[in-house]
C-alpha positions in Angstrom: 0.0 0.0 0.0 1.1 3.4 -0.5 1.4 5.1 2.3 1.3 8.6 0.8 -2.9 8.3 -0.6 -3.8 5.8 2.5 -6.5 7.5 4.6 -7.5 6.3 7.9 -11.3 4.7 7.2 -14.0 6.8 7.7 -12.4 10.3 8.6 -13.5 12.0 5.3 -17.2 11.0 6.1 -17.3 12.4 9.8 -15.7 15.2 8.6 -18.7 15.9 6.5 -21.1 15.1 8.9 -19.5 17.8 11.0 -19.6 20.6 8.3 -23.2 19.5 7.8 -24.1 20.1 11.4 -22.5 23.2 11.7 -24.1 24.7 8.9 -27.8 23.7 10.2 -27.2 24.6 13.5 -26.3 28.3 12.2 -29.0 28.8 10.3 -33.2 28.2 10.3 -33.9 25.9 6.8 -37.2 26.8 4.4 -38.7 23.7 6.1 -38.4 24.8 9.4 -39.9 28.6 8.6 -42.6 27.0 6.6 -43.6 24.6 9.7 -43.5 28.6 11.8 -45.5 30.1 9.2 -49.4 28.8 10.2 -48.3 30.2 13.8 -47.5 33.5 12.8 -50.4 34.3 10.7 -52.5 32.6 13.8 -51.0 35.4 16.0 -50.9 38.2 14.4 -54.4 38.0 12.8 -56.2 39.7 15.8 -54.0 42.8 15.3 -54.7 43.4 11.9 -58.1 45.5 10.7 -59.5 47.2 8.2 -59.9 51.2 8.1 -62.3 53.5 6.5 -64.4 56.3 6.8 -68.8 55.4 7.5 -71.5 57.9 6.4 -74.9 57.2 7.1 -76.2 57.9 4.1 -73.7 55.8 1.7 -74.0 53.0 0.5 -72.3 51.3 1.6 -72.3 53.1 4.4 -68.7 51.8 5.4 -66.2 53.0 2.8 -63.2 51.0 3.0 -60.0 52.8 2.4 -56.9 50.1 3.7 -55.5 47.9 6.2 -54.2 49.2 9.9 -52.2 47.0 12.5 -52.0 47.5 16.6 -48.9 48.5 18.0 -48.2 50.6 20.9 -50.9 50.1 24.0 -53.3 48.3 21.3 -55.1 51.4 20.7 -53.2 52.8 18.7 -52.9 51.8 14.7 -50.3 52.3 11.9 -51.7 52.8 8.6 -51.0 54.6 5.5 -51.5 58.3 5.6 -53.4 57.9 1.7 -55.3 55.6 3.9 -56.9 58.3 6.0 -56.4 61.4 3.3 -59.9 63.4 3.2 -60.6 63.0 -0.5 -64.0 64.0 -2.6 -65.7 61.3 -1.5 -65.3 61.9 2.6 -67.5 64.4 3.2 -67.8 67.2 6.6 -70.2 64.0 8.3 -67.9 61.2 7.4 -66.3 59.3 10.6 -63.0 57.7 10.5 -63.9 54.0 11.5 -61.9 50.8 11.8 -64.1 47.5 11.5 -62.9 45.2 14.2 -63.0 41.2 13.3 -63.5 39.2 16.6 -61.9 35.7 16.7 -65.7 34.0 16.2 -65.7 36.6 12.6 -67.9 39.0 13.9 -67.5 42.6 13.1 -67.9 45.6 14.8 -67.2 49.2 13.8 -65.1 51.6 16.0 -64.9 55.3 16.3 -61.1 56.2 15.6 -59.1 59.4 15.4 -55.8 61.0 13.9 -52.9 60.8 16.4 -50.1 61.5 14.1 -49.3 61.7 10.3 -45.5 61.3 8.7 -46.8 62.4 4.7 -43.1 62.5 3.8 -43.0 58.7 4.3 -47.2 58.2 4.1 -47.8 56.7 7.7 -50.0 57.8 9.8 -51.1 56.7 13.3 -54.4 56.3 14.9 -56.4 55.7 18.3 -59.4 53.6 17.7 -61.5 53.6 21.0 -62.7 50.4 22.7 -61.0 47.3 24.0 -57.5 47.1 22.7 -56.2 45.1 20.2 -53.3 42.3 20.6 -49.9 44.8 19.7 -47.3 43.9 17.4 -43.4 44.3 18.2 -41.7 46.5 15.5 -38.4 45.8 14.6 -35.8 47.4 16.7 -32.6 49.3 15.6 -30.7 46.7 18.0 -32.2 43.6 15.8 -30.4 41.9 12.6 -30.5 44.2 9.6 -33.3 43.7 6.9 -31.5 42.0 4.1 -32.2 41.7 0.3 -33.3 37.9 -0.2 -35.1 37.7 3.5 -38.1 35.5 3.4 -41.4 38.0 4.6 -45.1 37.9 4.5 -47.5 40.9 4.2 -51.3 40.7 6.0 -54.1 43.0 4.8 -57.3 43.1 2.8 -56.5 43.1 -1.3 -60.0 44.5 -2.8 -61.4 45.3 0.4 -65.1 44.5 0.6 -65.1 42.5 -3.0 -63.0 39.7 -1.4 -65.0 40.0 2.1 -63.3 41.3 5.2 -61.0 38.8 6.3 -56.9 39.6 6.1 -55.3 37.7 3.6 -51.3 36.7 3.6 -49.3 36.7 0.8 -45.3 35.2 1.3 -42.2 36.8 -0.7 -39.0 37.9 -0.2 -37.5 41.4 -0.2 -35.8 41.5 -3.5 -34.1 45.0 -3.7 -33.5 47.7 -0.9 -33.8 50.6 -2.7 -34.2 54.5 -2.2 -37.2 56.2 -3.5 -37.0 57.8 -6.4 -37.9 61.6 -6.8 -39.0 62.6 -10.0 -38.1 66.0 -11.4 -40.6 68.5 -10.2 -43.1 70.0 -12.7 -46.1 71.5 -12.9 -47.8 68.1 -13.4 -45.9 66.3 -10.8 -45.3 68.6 -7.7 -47.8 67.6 -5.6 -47.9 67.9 -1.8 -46.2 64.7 -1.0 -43.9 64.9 -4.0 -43.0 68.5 -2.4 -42.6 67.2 0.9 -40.0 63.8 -0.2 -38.0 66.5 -1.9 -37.8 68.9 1.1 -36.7 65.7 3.8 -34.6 64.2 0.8 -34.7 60.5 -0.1 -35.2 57.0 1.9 -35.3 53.6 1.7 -38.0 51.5 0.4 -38.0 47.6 0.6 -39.2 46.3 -2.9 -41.1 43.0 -2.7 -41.3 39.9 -5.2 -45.0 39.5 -4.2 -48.2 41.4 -5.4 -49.8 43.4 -3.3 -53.5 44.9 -4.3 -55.5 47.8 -3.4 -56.5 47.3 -0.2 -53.0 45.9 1.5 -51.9 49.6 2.0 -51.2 50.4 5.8 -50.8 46.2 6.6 -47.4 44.8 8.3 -45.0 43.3 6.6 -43.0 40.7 9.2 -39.7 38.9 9.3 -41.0 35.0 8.8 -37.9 33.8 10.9 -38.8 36.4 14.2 -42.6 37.5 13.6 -41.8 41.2 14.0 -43.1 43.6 11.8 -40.1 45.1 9.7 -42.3 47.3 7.3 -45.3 48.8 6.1 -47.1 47.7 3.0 -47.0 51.0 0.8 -49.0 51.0 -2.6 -48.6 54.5 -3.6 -45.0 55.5 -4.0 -43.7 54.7 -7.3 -46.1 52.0 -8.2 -48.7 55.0 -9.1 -46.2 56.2 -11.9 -44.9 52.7 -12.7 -47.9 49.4 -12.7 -51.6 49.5 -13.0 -52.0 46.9 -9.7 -55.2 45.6 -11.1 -54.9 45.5 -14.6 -50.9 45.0 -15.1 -49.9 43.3 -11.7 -46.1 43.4 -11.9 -45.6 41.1 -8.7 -43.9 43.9 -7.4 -44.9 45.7 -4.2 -43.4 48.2 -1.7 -42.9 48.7 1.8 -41.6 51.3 4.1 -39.3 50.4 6.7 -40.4 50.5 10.1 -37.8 52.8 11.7 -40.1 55.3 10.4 -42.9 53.9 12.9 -40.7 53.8 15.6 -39.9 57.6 14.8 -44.1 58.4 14.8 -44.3 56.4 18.1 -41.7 58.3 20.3 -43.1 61.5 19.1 -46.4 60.8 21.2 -46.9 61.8 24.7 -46.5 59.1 27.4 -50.0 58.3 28.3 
């Protein structure tokens, strides 16, 4: 035999099998985040509601605007600032109301007001009266970075009322972490929020490989592997100059990053 090739039996196997367990040990695998997945749509559910503004003489007399989530105390909601924009169709006698789905499906419309509104990065934050809601946890500054490739799932209500109110899910990954971009200001263009991205200068978006629909503006967007909400579902910057969402669906959607939530939250009084 020569000694030079001869390898004591079975080290080159054990040796893999260490590698292997190294690696899996480090890391979750898709099979184990899919087997979390059923939980985490279970939990945050509750939290999750519709928003819109009732008139007693519409009809419907609930006009659905977007999706809101609980943070804070459980009173208080993130949404989309769009989301709660007085537009032609709210009128002097329209009330902002979030319709609250119990765990049995029942729901029940609450009174809510305006807190807080960031138009710069469209959030806006609201207090909805009655028992409160189960809160989310935000992502913190101290957590793991949001990276590009990061598996995440989005709650909300595509459609509204034409798909009934119950939140749907829809899984994806953050493909691209990219900054918003500003178009050149013209007499077309300059709007008020256009006016107000240019004065505060640009931020970060997190672009989406899944479809979101009108209706999943305002909703959380969560890590899979920690259940934490790391964004907000956005529908109106850039996809308004770029997709039609319901005729063209690009499977691409935005979010805004939920640092920006953090920032609305510690500008409230302590209550």
């Amino acid at each position: 035999m020569n000694p030079t090739t001869f390898k004591p039996s079975g080290w080159r196997p054990a040796r893999r099998t260490a590698l292997f367990v190294l690696i899996t040990a480090g890391a979750a695998s898709p099979l184990q985040a899919a087997d979390e997945l059923p939980d985490l749509i279970q939990r945050v559910r509750p939290s999750v509601q519709s928003v819109g503004f009732y008139k007693e003489t519409n009809t419907p007399r609930f006009g659905f605007r977007g999706t809101a989530f609980a943070v804070g105390d459980g009173n208080m909601l993130v949404t989309n600032a769009h989301v709660v924009a007085t537009t032609t169709d709210v009128g002097p006698d329209s009330v902002l109301m979030v319709n609250v789905r119990d765990a049995s499906g029942n729901d029940q419309l609450r009174r809510a007001s305006l807190l807080a509104q960031d138009n710069a990065h469209d959030l806006a934050l609201l207090r909805v009266d009655g028992p409160a809601l189960p809160a989310l946890n935000l992502r913190q500054e101290a957590d793991a970075p949001v990276r590009e490739g990061q598996t995440v799932v989005f709650m909300g209500y595509p459609l509204g009322a034409a798909l009934g109110f119950a939140p749907v899910t829809h899984r994806g990954m953050v493909s691209a972490i990219r900054p918003v971009a500003i178009p050149s200001p013209t007499a077309t263009q300059l709007d008020a929020r256009t006016a107000a991205r240019i004065r505060g200068g640009a931020f970060e978006l997190y672009q989406l490989d899944a479809t979101a629909y009108p209706g999943n503006s305002g909703g959380p967007l969560f890590d899979v592997s920690t259940g934490r909400v790391i964004g907000v579902v956005n529908m109106v910057t850039l996809k308004g100059t770029r997709e039609s969402a319901l005729s063209q669906p690009s499977g691409i959607s935005y979010a805004i990053p939920a640092r920006h939530v953090l920032e609305l939250l510690a500008q409230q009084p302590a209550r």
